[in-house]
C-alpha positions, -999 to 999 in steps of 0.1 A, spaced: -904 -823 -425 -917 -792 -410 -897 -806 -380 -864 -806 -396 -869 -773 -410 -881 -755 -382 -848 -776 -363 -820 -764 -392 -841 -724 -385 -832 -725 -348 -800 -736 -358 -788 -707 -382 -803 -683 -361 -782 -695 -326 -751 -696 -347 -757 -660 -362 -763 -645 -328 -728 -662 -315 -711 -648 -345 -729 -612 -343 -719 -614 -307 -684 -623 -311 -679 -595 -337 -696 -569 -314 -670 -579 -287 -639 -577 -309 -614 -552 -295 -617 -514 -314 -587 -506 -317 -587 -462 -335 -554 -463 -357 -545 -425 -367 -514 -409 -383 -486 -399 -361 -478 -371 -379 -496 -349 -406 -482 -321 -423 -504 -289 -438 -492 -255 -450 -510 -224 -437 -544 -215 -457 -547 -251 -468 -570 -280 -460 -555 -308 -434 -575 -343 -434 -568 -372 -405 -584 -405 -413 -593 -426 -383 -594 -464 -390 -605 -494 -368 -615 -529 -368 -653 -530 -359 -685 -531 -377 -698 -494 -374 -730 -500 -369 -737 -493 -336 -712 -466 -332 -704 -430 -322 -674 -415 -334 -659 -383 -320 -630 -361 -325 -605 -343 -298 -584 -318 -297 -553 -303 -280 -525 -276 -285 -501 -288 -256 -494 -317 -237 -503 -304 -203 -535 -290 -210 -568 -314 -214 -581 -318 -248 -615 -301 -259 -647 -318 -284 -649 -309 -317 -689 -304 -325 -701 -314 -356 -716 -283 -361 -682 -262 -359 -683 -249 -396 -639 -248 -396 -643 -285 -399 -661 -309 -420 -665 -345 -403 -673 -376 -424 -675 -414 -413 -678 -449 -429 -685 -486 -415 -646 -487 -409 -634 -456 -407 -638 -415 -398 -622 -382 -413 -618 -349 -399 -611 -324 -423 -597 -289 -410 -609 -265 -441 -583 -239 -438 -556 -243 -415 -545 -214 -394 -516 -214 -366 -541 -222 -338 -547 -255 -352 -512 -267 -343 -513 -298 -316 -532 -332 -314 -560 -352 -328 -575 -379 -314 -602 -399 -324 -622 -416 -302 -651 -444 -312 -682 -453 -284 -694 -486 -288 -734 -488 -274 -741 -523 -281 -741 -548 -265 -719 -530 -239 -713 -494 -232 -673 -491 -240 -650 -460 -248 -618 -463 -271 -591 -436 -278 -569 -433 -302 -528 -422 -299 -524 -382 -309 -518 -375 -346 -495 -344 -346 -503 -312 -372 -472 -298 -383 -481 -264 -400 -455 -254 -423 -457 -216 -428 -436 -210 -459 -441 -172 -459 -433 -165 -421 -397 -171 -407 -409 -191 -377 -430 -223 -378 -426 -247 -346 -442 -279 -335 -473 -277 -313 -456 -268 -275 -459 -245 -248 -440 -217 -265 -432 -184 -259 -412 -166 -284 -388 -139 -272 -364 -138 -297 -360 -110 -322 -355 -106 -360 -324 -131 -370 -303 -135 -402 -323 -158 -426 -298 -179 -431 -297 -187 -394 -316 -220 -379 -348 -209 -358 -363 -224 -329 -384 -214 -304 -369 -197 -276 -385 -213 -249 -403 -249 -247 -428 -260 -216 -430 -297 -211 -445 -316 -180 -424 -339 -160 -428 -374 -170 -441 -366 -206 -424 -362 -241 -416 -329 -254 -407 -317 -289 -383 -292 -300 -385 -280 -339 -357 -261 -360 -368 -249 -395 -342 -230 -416 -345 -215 -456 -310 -227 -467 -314 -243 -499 -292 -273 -497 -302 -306 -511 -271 -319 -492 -275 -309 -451 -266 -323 -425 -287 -316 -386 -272 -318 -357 -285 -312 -321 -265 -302 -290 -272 -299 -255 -259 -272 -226 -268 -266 -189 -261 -230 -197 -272 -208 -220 -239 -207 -246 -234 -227 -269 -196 -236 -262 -172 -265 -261 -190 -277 -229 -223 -282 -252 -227 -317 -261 -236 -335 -290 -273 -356 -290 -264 -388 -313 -288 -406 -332 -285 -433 -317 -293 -425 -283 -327 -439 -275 -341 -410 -252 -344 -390 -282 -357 -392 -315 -347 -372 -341 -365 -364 -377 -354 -344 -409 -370 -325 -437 -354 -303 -464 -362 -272 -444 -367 -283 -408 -356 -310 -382 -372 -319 -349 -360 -337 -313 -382 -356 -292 -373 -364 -259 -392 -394 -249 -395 -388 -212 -388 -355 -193 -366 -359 -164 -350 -335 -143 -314 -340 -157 -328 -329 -195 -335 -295 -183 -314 -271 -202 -306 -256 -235 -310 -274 -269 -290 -260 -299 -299 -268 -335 -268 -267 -365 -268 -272 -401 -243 -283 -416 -242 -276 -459 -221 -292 -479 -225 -279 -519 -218 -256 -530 -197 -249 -501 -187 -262 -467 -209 -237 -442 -225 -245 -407 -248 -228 -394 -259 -223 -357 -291 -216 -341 -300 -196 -307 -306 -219 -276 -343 -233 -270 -343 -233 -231 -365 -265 -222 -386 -257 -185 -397 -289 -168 -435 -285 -153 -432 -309 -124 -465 -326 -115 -451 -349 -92 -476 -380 -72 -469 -376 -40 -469 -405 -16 -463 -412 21 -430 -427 20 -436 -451 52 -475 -466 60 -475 -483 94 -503 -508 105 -515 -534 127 -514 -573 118 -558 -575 109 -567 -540 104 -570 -521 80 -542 -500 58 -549 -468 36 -524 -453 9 -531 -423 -10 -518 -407 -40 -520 -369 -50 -511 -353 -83 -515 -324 -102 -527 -332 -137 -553 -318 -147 -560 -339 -180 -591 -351 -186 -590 -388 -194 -567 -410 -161 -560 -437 -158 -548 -451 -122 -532 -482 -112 -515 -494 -83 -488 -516 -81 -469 -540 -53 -431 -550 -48 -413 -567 -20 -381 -547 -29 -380 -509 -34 -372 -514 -66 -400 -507 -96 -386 -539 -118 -404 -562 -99 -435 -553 -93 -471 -569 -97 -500 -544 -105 -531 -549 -80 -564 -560 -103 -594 -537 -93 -617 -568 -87 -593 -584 -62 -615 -587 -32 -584 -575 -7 -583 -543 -20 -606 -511 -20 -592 -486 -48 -608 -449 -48 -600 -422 -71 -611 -384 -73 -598 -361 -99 -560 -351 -84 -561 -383 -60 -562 -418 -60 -563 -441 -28 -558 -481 -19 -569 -495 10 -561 -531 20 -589 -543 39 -572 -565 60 -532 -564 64 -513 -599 67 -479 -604 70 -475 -611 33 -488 -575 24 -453 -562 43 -435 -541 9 -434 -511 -14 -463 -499 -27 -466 -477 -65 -489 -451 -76 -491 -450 -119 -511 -423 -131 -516 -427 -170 -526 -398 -191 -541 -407 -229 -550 -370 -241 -533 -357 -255 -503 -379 -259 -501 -412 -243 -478 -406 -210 -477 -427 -180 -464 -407 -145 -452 -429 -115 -444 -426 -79 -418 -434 -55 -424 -466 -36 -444 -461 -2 -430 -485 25 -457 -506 46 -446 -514 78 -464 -541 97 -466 -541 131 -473 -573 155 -500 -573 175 -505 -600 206 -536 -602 225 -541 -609 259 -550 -649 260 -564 -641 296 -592 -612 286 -618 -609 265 -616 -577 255 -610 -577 216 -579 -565 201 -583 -529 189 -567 -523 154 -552 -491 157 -510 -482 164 -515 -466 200 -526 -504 211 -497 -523 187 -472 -534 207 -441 -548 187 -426 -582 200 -409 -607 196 -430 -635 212 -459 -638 227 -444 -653 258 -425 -621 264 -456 -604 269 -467 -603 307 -503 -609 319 -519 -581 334 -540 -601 358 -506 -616 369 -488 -584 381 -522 -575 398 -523 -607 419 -487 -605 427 -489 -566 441 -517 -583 466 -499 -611 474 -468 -591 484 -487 -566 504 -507 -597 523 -469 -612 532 -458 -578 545 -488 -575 565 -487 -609 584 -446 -602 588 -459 -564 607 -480 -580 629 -461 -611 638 -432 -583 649 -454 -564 668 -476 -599 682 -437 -607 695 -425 -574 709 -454 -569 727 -449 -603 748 -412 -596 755 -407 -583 792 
């Protein structure tokens, strides 16, 4: 009996360390809201949620006013804040908002046990709605330069900073009381807003558009070069009367932070073959990765796994290398440098492809001297019979100065015996 019951003990107690273990592995995966709204002088809460149990936990907060800029902690001891946490979940409470509280919150959860991990979540955008002043704009680089405008008149800000590859946010607020409006956005290479300004449609999936009673924002996904330019913001109010309404021009600057990569890599069939990747971001949580492609193309390409045993990555903090440690022909392609950025937005930068050229290397069958890997010694060919033996062009210079010898002296040996 005492058998049996020590027997069923073992058993209960392996089966609740496999089920405390397969918990304490389960993915955390920090849900916050996108957006929050606050007015100016009020309290602002984000709730943090995620699927673990918290016991073994540490749950911190970040924040950020722009997307270029790297996100700072916010200490628990900060008395502007008031931070509160369950099993499942973790609130951050701003006590009184004020306009420098504008941009992103993350929340991030550590997990100690059993394995030291890190989980972020997305950004959860405070919009500050200030009711009393005549400007309130999204969370961007922004500098204001435009002056006192008629109330009834759309404002946005009259500048907007974005870096290259990320999203950036353009906001129009406006005091016309109109339960029925209308927003539209246009778009212009110059600074008027004229018949050559065209219109953003909903529909188009670079953007995204939202609408309040008093303000309307544009997102544009990704930041190219061909989106620099002016946006325009018009309102369009239909009761009492049919009235539109036309804002100034928000001038959108693209911040290029461009990877730069060596656009052709040459090396030697055997040795070895370094790429490296430089960028200026200057955020705080990277991400690198590296990818391959037969074809210049991006479509098609396969993203190289850190623990493959071919490759040696390297990264610093504006740099990122790969190094194959031993090229073969199959290795011939395009190679891609991804930098992805999680603070404070989710934004993934990539490079141009960098062409690795493989050159063909044939030793010398006849010496024993080993093939050095570097491009001064590669020799491109075809074959290796079309490669000549040195020790062959040696013996035939002797040879041919022996037969030129014994022909001298046989035409002297004669001439002298003439009469």
């Amino acid at each position: 009996m005492d058998r049996l019951c020590v027997r069923t003990f073992l058993l209960m107690f392996t089966v609740g360390v496999v089920i405390k273990s397969s918990t304490q592995d389960t993915e955390v995966e920090p849900t916050v809201p996108a957006t929050v709204e606050a007015s100016l002088g009020s309290p602002a809460a984000i709730n943090c949620t995620f699927q673990i149990n918290a016991t073994h936990l540490i749950m911190n907060w970040f924040f950020s006013q722009t997307s270029c800029n790297g996100s700072k902690k916010i200490e628990i001891h900060d008395e502007r804040y008031n931070l509160e946490r369950g099993d499942t979940w973790s609130s951050l409470t701003i006590k009184k908002v004020v306009s420098d509280d504008s941009g992103w919150y993350f929340c991030e959860v550590i997990q100690e046990s059993p394995t030291l991990k890190h989980y972020l979540s997305n950004g959860s955008h405070l919009i500050i709605l200030n009711f009393n002043s005549p400007l309130s704009i999204k969370p961007t680089r922004v500098i204001v330069k435009s002056a006192t405008q008629d109330t009834d008149q759309p404002l946005i800000p009259a500048t907007v900073e974005a870096c290259s590859g990320s999203s950036a946010t353009i906001n129009c607020t406006f005091q016309i009381n109109a339960s029925y409006s209308i927003v539209n956005w246009y778009f212009s290479e110059t600074p008027d807003h004229s018949s050559e300004s065209k219109k953003i449609e909903i529909h188009d999936e670079r953007y995204h558009q939202e609408k309040r009673e008093t303000w309307s924002s544009l997102t544009i996904k990704e930041v190219l070069s061909n989106v620099s330019g002016w946006y325009f913001c018009q309102v369009i109010q239909h009761i009492p009367q049919l009235r539109q309404y036309h804002s100034n021009g928000s001038h959108l600057i693209i911040i290029d932070v461009g990877l730069l990569i060596p656009e052709t890599v040459k090396a030697c069939l055997g040795s070895p073959a370094v790429i490296k990747c430089t960028y200026q971001i200057t955020a705080s949580h990277l991400r690198q990765s590296w990818y391959f492609s037969q074809a210049p193309d991006f479509s098609g390409s396969k993203k190289l796994e850190v623990h493959d045993e071919r490759y040696h990555l390297e990264k610093g903090d504006t740099w990122s290398s790969l190094t194959i440690k031993k090229v073969v022909s199959d290795d011939s392609g395009w190679y891609f440098c991804e930098v992805t950025e999680h603070i404070p937005q989710l934004k993934h930068y990539r490079s141009n492809g960098s062409h690795l050229i493989i050159i063909k290397v044939y030793q010398d069958r006849y010496s024993t001297d080993a093939c050095v890997p570097s491009e001064s010694f590669c020799t491109v060919s075809e074959s290796p019979s079309s490669v000549t033996p040195t020790w062959l062009i040696w013996t035939g210079s002797v040879l041919g100065c022996a037969v030129l010898a014994i022909a001298m002296a046989i035409i002297w040996s004669t001439r002298r015996r003439a009469p």
